[in-house]
C-alpha positions in Angstrom: -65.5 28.6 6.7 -64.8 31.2 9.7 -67.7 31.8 12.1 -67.3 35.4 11.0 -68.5 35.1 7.4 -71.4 32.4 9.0 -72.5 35.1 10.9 -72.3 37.6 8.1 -74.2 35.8 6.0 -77.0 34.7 8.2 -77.5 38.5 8.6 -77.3 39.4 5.2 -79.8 36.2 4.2 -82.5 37.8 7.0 -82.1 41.5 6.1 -83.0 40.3 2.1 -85.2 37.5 3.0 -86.9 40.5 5.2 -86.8 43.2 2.1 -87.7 40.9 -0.3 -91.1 39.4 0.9 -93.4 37.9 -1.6 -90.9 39.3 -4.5 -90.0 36.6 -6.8 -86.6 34.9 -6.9 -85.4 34.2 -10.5 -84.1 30.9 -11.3 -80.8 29.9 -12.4 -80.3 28.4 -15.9 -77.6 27.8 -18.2 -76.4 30.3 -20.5 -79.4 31.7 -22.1 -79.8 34.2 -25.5 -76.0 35.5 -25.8 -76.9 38.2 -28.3 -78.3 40.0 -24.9 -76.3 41.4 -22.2 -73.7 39.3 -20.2 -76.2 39.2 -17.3 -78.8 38.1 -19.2 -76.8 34.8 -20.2 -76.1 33.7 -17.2 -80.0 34.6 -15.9 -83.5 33.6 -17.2 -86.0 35.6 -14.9 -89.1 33.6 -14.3 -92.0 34.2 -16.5 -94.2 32.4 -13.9 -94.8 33.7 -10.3 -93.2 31.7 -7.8 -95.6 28.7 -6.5 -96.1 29.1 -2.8 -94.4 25.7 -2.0 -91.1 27.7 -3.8 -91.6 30.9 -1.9 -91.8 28.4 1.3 -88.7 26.7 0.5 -86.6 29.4 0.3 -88.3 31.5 3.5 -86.6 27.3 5.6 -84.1 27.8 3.8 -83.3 31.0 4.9 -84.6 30.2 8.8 -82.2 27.3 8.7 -79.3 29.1 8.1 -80.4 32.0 10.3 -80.9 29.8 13.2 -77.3 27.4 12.5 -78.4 24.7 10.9 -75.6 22.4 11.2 -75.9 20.9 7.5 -75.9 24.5 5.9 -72.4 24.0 3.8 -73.8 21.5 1.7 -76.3 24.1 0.5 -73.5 26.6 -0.4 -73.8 26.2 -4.2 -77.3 26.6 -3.6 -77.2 30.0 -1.7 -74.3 31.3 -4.0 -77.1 30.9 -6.7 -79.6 32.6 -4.3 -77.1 35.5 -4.1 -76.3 35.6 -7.7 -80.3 36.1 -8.3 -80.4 38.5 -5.7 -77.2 40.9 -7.9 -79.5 40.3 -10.8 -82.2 41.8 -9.0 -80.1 44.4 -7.9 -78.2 45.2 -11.7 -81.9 45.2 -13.2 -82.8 48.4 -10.8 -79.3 50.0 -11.7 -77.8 49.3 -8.4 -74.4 48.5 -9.1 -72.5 48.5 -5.7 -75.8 46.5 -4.1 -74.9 44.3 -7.4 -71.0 44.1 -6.8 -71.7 43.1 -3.0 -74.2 40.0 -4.1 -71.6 38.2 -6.2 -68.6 39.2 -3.9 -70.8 37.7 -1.5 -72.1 34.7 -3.5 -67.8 34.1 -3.7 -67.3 34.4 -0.4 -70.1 31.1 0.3 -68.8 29.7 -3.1 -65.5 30.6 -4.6 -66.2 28.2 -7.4 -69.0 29.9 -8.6 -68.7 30.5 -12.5 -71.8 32.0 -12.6 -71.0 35.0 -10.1 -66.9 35.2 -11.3 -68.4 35.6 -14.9 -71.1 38.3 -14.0 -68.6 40.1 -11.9 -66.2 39.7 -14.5 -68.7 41.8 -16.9 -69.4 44.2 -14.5 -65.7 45.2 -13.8 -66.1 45.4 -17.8 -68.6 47.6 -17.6 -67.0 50.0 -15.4 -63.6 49.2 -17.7 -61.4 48.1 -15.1 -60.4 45.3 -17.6 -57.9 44.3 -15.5 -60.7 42.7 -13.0 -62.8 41.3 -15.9 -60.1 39.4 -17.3 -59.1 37.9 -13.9 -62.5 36.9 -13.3 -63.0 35.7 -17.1 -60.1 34.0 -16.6 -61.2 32.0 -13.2 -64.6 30.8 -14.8 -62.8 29.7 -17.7 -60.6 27.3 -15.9 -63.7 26.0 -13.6 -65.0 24.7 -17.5 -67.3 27.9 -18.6 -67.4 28.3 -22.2 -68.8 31.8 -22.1 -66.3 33.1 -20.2 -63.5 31.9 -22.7 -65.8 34.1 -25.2 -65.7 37.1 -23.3 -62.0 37.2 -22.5 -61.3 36.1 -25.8 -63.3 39.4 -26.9 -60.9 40.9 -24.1 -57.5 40.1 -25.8 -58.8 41.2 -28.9 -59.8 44.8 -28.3 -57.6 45.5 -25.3 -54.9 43.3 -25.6 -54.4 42.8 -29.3 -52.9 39.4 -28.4 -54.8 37.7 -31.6 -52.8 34.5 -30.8 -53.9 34.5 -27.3 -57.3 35.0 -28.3 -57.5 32.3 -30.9 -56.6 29.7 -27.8 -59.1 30.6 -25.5 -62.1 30.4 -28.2 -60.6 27.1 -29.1 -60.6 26.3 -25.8 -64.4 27.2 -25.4 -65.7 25.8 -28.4 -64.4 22.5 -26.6 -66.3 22.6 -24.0 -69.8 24.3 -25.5 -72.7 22.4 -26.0 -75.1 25.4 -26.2 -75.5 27.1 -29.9 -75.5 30.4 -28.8 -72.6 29.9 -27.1 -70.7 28.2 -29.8 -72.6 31.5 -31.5 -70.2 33.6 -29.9 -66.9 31.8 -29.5 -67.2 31.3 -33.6 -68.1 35.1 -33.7 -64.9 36.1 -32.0 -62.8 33.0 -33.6 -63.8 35.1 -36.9 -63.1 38.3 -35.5 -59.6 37.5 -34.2 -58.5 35.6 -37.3 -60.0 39.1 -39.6 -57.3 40.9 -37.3 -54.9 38.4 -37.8 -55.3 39.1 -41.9 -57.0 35.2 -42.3 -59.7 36.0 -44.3 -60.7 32.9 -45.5 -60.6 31.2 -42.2 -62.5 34.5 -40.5 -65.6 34.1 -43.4 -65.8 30.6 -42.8 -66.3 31.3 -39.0 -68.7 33.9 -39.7 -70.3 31.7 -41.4 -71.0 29.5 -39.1 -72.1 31.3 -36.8 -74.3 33.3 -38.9 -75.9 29.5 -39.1 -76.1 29.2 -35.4 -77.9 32.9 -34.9 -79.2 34.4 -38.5 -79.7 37.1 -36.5 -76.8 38.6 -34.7 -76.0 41.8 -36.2 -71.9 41.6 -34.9 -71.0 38.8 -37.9 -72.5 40.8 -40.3 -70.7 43.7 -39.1 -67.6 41.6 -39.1 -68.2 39.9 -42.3 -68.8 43.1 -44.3 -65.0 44.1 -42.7 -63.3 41.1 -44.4 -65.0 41.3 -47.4 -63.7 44.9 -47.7 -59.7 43.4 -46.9 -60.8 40.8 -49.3 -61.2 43.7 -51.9 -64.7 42.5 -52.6 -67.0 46.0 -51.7 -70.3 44.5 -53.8 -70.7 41.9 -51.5 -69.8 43.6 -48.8 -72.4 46.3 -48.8 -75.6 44.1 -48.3 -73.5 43.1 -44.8 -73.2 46.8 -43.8 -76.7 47.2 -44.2 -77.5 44.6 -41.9 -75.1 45.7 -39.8 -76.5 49.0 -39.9 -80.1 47.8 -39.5 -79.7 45.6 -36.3 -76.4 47.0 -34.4 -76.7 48.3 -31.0 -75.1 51.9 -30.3 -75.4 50.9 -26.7 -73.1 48.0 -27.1 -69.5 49.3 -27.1 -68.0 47.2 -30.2 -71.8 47.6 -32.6 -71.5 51.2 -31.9 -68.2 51.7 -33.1 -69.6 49.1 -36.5 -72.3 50.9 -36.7 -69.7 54.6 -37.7 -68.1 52.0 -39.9 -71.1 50.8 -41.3 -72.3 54.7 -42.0 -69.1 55.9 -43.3 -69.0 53.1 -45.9 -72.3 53.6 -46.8 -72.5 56.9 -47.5 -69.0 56.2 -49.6 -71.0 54.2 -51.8 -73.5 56.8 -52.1 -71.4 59.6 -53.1 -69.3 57.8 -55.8 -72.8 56.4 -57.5 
């Protein structure tokens, strides 16, 4: 790596280490609650303050590199993680371009990071250059991240329309996931993609499942009531809009547009009683 970036970072590592003081650093983990936002996936912010032996380790950490410690590249996955925690920070106060710099700089110390290509891949989603997000998507599903063949799955199915395409990458991903609510989403999608591809019977039994993986979620529901509807069977459909209706998100983009669907059918079914 070019003595420009070592020197940039080194910088960058004082000037947070500096502004961060005793502030806690939240700890990297594996892919947790799904139904929340992308972010929130990848991150699980310490309940627990930091121990004073953890704030230490970090502060020689930090010094270390500051200072050229000759052994610092071996730590790169480590501060990549560091800087991924520190865009977390950063997203949870509503500063995107502070966010966008930490995992652009979490890539530049570790371009294999799935954690930071994933997280930037939702926040180019979130600003709907799709385009970006489904590069990024695209790199942390190849480096063996199950989420991320979700979420560009989800991409190729309202953006693309490439049901096909779709239905590879969740298969893909269900390889590979060993977490239920990841297997939650890729099955939640695999349903979603085969009710736009008119296989009803093959979407309900993906619901299905992962209605047993997360009784919860309020998107199968929403999708479920939508093939029971193609499947010309409104009774059992209604008790799935309700759901729908009850637990759906208007701030998540896909719920929201559910939750007109859910209204409209709804008040259908009260009109014609």
């Amino acid at each position: 790596m070019g003595s420009n970036l070592s020197h940039f970072v080194r910088l960058y590592a004082i000037r947070v280490a500096i502004k961060s003081g005793k502030q806690n650093i939240a700890q990297l983990s594996s892919l947790k609650m799904l139904k929340m936002t992308p972010l929130a996936n990848i991150f699980n912010a310490m309940k627990e303050p930091a121990t004073k032996h953890q704030n230490s380790k970090w502060g020689a950490f930090l010094l270390m590199l500051a200072v050229g410690f000759g052994g610092w590249k071996i730590a790169l996955p480590e501060l990549a993680s560091f800087f991924n925690n520190i865009a977390f920070e950063n997203y949870k106060a509503n500063r995107l371009a502070d966010t966008q710099q930490a995992y652009e700089l979490a890539l530049r110390v570790d371009p294999k990071s799935r954690t930071a290509l994933y997280n930037l891949g939702w926040l180019c989603e979130e600003v709907q250059d799709l385009q970006c997000a489904r590069g990024k998507y695209l790199q942390a599903a190849k480096l063996g991240l199950p989420a991320a063949y979700s979420n560009l799955a989800r991409l190729y199915i309202v953006d693309q329309k490439n049901y096909p395409a779709a239905v590879h990458f969740l298969w893909q991903g269900l390889k590979l996931a060993e977490d239920d609510r990841v297997k939650y989403s890729l099955l939640k999608n695999l349903g979603w993609a085969r009710l736009e591809q008119g296989r009803y019977s093959e979407a309900l039994q993906h619901l299905d499942e992962a209605i047993k993986l997360d009784s919860e979620g309020p998107a199968t529901y929403c999708l479920k009531a939508q093939v029971l509807e193609k499947m010309k069977n409104t009774k059992a459909a209604l008790p799935q809009w309700k759901i729908c209706l009850k637990y759906a998100d208007s701030q998540e983009f896909d719920e929201d547009i559910w939750i007109g669907m859910a209204r409209q059918r709804l008040n259908e079914e009260k009109t014609n009683k």
